[in-house]
C-alpha distance (Angstrom), angle and dihedral (degrees) to the residues before:
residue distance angle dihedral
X1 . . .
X2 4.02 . .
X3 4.40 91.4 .
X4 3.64 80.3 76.9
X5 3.48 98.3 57.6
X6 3.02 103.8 30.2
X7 3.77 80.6 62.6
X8 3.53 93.0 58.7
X9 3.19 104.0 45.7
X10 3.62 96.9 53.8
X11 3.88 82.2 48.7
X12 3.73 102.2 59.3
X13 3.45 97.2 55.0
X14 4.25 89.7 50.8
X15 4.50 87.1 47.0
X16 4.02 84.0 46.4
X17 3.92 93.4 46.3
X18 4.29 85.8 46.8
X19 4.20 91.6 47.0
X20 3.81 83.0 51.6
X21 3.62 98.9 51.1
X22 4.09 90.9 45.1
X23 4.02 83.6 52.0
X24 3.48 95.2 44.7
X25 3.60 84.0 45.6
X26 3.47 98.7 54.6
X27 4.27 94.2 44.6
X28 3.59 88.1 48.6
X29 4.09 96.9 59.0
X30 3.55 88.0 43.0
X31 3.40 98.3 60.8
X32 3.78 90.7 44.6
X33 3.44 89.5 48.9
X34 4.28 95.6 42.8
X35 4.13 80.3 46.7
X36 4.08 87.0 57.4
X37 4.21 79.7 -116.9
């Protein structure tokens, strides 16, 4: 019953870290782009 979980929760943080990067991403070229980079 805890595998499961256990799975999740060390999944979360790993989906979280991925959304970050893709924002991070995403503010990064627009700065380059707002810079005329």
């Amino acid at each position: 019953m805890w595998r499961p979980l256990l799975l999740l929760g060390l999944l979360q943080p790993i989906l979280g870290y991925q959304i970050d990067w893709n924002k991070l991403d995403r503010i990064a070229r627009g700065k380059v782009e707002s810079c005329g980079g």
